[in-house]
C-alpha positions as CSV (number, residue, x, y, z in Angstrom):
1,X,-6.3,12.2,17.3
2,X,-4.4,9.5,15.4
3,X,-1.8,7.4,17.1
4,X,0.6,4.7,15.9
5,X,2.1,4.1,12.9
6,X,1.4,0.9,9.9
7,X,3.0,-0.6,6.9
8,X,1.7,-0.1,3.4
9,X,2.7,-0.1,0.1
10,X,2.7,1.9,-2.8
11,X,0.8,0.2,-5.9
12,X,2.1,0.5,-9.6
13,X,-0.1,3.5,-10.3
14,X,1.2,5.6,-7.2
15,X,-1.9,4.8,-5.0
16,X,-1.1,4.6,-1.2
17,X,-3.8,2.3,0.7
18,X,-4.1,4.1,3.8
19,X,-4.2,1.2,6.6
20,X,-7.5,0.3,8.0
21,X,-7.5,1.3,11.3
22,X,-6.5,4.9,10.6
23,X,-8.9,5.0,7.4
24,X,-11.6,4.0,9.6
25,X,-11.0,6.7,12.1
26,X,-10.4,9.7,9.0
27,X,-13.2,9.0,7.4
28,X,-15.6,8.7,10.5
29,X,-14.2,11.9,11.3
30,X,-13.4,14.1,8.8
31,X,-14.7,12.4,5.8
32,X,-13.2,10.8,2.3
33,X,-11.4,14.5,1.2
34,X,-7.9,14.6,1.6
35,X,-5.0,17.3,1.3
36,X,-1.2,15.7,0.1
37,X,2.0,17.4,0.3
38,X,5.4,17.6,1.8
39,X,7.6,20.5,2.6
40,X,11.0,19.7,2.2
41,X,9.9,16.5,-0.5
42,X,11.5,13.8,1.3
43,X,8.0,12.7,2.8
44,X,4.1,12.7,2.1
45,X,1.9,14.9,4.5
46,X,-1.4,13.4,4.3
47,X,-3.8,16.2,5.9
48,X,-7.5,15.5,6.8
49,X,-8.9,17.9,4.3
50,X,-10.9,19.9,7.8
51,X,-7.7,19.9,8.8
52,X,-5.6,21.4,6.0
53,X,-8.1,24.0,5.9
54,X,-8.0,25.4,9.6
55,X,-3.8,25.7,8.6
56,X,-5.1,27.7,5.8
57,X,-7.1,30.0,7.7
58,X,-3.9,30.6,10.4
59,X,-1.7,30.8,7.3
60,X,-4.2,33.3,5.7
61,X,-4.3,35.4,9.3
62,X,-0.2,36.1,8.2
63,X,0.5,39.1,6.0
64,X,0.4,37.8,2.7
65,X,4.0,39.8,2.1
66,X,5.4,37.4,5.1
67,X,8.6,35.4,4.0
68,X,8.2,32.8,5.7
69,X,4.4,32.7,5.4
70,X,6.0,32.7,1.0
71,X,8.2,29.9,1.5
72,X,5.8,27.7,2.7
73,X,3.5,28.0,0.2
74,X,5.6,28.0,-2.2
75,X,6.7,24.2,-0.9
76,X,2.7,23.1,-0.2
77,X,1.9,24.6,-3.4
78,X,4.6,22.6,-5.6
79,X,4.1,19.1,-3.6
80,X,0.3,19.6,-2.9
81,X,-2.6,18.2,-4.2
82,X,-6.4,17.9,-2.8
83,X,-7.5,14.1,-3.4
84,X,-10.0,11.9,-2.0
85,X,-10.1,8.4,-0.8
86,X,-11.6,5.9,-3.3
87,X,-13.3,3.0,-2.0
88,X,-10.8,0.9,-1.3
89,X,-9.3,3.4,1.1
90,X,-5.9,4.4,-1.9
91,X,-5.1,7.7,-2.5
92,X,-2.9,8.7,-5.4
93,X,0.7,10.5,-4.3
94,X,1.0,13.4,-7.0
95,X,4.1,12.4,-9.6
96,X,6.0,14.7,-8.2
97,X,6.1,14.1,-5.0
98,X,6.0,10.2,-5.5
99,X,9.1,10.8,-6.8
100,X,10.7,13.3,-4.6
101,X,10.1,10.9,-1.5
102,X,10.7,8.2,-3.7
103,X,7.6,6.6,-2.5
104,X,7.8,3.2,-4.5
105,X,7.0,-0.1,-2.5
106,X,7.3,-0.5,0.9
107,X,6.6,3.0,2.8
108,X,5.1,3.4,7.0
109,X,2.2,5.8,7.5
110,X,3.1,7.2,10.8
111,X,0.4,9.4,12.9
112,X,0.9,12.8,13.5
113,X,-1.9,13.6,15.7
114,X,-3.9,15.5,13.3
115,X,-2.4,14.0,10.1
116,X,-0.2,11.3,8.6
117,X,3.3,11.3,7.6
118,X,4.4,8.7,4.7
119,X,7.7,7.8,4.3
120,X,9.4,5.0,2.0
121,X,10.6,2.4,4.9
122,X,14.2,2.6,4.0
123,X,14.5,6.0,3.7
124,X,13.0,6.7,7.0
125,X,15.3,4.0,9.0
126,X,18.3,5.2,7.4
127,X,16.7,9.0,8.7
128,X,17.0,7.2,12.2
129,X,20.3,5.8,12.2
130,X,21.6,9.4,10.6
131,X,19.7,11.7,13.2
132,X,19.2,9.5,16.6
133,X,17.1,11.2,19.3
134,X,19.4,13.3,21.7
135,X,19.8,13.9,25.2
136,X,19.3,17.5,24.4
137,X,15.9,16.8,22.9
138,X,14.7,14.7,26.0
139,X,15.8,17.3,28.1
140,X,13.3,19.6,26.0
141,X,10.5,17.8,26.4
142,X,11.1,17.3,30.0
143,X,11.5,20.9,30.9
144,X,7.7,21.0,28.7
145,X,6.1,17.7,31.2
146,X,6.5,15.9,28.4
């Protein structure tokens, strides 16, 4: 399970150096392999590859005439790329999500307990100042013991 979240920055040729704590902790494990994506394009998904794959097999349990089950893949598919961590720990963002997410300089890698969410730093406080965390959303997590 990942925790936390770090700063990092996106190099001239669209390589994201995942931070060292969490690149320690993926590749002990699950290994160098990695699966990138996003589904709306405003962020990177950064899936363990292990990971990625057991959401294939649920997604692959759906009927394969499923909407929604379409729509997602559809997204993955456009965004996605498999990549692997080189030795320095950087992972290339695929052009056209780099520029979707406008993932140029400064950007957080922010746990998602089984995978990472990249997101360029300005873009992601503006996100917070536009959608604040409501009284309605505590009260759901509450009514879960959360």
């Amino acid at each position: 399970m990942f925790r936390g979240s770090a700063p990092a920055k996106i190099d001239d040729k669209g390589r994201i150096k995942m931070p060292t704590a969490f690149r320690r902790q993926l590749v002990d494990q699950f290994g160098h392999e990695v699966f990138l994506t996003s589904i709306v394009g405003d962020s990177v998904l950064v899936y363990p590859l292990p990971v990625w794959q057991e959401l294939e097999s649920r997604l692959y349990g759906l009927p394969s005439t499923d909407r929604v089950r379409q729509r997602f893949l559809e997204r993955v598919s456009y965004f996605g790329q498999q990549s692997k961590l080189d030795g320095q720990g950087r992972v290339v963002v695929p052009p056209l999500l780099r520029e979707s997410a406008e993932m140029t300089g400064e950007v957080v890698v922010s746990s998602r307990l089984d995978h990472f969410e990249v997101w360029n730093r300005v873009r992601l406080q503006k996100r917070f100042a536009e959608r604040p965390f409501s009284d309605d959303e505590f009260d759901y997590l509450s009514e879960r013991g959360i």
